[in-house]
C-alpha positions as CSV (number, residue, x, y, z in Angstrom):
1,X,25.4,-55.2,42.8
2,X,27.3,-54.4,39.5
3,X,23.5,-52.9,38.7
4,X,23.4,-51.0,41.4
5,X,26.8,-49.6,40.7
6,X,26.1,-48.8,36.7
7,X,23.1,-46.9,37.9
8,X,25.5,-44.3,39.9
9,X,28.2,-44.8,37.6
10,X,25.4,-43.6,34.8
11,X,24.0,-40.9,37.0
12,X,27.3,-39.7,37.5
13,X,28.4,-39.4,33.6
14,X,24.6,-37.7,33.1
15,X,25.6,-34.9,35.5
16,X,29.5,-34.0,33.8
17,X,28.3,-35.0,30.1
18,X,26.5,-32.9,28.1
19,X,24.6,-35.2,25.4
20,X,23.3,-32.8,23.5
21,X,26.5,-31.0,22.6
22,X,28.0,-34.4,22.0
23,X,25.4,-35.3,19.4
24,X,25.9,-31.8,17.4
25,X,29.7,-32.1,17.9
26,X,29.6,-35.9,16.5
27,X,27.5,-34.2,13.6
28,X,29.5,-31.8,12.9
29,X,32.5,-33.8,12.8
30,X,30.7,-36.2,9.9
31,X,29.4,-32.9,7.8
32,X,25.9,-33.2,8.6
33,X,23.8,-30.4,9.8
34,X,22.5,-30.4,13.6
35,X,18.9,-30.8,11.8
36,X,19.7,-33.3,9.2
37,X,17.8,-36.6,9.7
38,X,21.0,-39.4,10.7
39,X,22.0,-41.9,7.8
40,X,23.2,-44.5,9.6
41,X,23.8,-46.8,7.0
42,X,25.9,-44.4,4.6
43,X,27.8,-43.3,7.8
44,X,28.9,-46.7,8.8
45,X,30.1,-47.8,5.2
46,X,31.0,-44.6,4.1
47,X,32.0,-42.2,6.2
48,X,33.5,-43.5,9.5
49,X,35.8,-45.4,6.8
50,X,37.1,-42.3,5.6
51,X,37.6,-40.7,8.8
52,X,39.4,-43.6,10.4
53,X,41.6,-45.1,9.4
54,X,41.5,-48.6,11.6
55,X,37.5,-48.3,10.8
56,X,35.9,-51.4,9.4
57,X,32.2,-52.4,8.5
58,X,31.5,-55.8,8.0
59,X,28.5,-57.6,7.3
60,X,28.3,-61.0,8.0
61,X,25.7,-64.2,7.2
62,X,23.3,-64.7,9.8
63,X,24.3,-69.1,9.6
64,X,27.7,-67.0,10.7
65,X,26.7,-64.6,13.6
66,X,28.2,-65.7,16.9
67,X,25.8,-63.5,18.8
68,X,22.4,-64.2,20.1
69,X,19.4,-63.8,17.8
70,X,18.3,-60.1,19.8
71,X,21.7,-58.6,18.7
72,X,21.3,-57.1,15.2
73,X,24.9,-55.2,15.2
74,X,28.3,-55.1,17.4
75,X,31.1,-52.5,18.0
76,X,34.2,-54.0,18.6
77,X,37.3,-52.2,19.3
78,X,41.5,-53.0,19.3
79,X,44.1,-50.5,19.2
80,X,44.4,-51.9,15.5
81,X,40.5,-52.4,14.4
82,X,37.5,-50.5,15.4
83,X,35.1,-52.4,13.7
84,X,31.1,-52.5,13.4
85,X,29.7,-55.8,12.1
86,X,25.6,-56.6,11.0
87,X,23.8,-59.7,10.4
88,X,23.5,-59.7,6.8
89,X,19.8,-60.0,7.4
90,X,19.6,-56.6,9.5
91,X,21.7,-55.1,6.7
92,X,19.1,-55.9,4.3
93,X,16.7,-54.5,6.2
94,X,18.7,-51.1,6.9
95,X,18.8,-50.5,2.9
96,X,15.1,-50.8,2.7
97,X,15.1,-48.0,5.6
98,X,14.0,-50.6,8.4
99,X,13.6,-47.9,11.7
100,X,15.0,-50.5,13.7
101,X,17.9,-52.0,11.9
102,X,18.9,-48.4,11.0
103,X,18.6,-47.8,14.9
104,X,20.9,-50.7,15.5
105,X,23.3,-49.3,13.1
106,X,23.4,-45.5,14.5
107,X,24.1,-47.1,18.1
108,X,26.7,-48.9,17.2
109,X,27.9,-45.8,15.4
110,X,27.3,-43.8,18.7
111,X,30.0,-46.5,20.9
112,X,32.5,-46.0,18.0
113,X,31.9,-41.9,18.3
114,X,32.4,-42.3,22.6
115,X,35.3,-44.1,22.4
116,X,37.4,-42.8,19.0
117,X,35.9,-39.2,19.0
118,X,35.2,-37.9,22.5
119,X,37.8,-40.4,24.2
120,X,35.3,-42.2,26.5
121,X,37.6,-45.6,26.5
122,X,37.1,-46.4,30.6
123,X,40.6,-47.9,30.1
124,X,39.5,-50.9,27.6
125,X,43.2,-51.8,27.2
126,X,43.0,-53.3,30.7
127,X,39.3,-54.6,30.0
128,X,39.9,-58.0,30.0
129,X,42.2,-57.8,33.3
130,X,39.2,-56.6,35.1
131,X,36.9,-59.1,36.9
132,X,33.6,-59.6,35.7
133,X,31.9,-56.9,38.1
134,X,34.3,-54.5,36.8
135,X,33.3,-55.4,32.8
136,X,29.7,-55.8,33.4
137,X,30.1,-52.1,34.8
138,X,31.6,-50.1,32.2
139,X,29.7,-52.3,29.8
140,X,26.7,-51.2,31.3
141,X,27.6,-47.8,31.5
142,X,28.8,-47.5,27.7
143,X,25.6,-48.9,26.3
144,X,23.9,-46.6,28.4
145,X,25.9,-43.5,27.1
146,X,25.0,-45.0,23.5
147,X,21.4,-44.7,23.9
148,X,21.2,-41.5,25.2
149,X,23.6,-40.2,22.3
150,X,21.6,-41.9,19.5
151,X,18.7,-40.9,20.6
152,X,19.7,-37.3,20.1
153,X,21.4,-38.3,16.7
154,X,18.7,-40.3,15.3
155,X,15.6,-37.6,16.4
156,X,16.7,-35.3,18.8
157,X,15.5,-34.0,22.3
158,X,12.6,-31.8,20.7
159,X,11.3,-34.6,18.4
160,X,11.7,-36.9,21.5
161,X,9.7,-34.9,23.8
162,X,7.0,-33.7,20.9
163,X,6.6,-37.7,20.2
164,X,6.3,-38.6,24.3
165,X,3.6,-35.6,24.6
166,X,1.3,-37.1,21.7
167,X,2.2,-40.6,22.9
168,X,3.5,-41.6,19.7
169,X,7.2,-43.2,20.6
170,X,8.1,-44.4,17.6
171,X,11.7,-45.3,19.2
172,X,9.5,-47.6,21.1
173,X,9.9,-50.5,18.4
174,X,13.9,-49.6,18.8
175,X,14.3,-49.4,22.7
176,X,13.5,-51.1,25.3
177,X,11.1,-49.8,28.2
178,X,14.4,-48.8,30.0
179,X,16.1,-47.1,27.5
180,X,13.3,-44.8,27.0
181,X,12.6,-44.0,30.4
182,X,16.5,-43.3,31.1
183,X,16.7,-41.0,27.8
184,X,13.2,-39.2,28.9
185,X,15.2,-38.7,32.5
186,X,18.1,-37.3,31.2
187,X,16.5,-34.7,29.5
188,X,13.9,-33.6,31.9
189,X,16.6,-32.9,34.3
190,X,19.7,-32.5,32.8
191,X,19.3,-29.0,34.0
192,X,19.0,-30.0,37.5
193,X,21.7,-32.6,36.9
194,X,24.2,-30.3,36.3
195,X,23.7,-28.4,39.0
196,X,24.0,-31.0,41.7
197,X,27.4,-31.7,39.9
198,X,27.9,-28.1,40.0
199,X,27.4,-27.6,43.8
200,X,27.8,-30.6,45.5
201,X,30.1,-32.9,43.3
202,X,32.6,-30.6,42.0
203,X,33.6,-28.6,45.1
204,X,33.8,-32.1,46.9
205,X,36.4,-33.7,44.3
206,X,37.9,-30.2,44.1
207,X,38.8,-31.0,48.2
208,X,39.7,-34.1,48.3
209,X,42.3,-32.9,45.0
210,X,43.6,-30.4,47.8
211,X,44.2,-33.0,50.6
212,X,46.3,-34.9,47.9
213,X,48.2,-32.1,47.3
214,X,48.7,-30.9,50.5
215,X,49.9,-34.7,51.8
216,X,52.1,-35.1,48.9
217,X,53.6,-31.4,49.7
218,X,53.9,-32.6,53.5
């Protein structure tokens, strides 16, 4: 069930979010160019440092990771601490330029951008108050909001759809067969998307905002 409901809850955010604006924004706001390649790496021990102050980047050694052996990288976040840790491992790899380590980096970068940058929080004070179907939701729909903005940070719609034409994903090694195919949706119809919002979601919320206000008025 809690599946089911990430899957509306994500089609919902891919019809009122524009991804692509987000990813040049979140450029912008880090002083790289909308065509410059991503540096994960520099941005996550560098930059996001500078720009916040609560920002940490830790690496820790793999005989000390609490996570399970697939996990390369974590976002964690506290009103006090918005922190990204790495196997030390994975770390290694990124300063060798390892695609997928650096991958694992720019996505954790993406959850810290959602939540610090554009304010996508989905109420995380109260996260732990919420039942499990409630976390595994918004969980669910965060990481799916991070791969479609990392895709776009890390090599953009254009490269993305050049790459899928000629059959040469190298994202593959990154994401998993559903990550890709949810990324490849999105930008097929984002168009198409936005336009259901526009004429069927919106004027619907936009009623149901006028009974409120007429029953409160009453």
């Amino acid at each position: 069930m809690a599946e089911e409901f990430t899957a509306l809850g994500t089609a919902f955010i891919m019809m009122v979010v524009d991804f692509s604006k987000m990813a040049f924004e979140f450029k912008k706001f880090l002083g790289l160019d909308s065509s410059q390649a991503f540096p994960a790496l520099n941005i996550a021990e560098n930059k996001l440092c500078y720009a916040d102050s609560r920002f940490d980047f830790s690496i820790i050694a793999d005989s000390d990771w609490k996570y399970k052996d697939s996990v390369q990288a974590v976002y964690k976040h506290s009103d006090n601490r918005h922190e990204i840790s790495i196997k030390e491992s994975v770390y290694n790899l990124a300063l060798g330029g390892d695609i997928n380590a650096l991958y694992s980096i720019a996505h954790e970068v993406s959850h810290w951008g959602i939540i610090n940058l554009f304010k996508f929080d989905f109420g995380l004070s109260e996260f732990n108050k919420l039942n499990a179907m409630s976390q595994s939701f918004l969980v669910g729909i965060h990481e799916n909001m991070a791969n479609l903005l990392t895709v776009l940070l890390v090599c953009g719609e254009e490269e993305l759809e050049k790459a899928q034409s000629a059959r040469e994903l190298s994202l593959s090694s990154c994401m998993d067969e559903a990550q890709l195919s949810l990324a490849l949706f999105y930008f097929k119809n984002r168009a198409m998307l936005a336009q259901n919002y526009i004429n069927n979601i919106a004027p619907k919320i936009w009623e149901q905002n006028q009974i409120q206000r007429r029953l409160k008025n009453a």
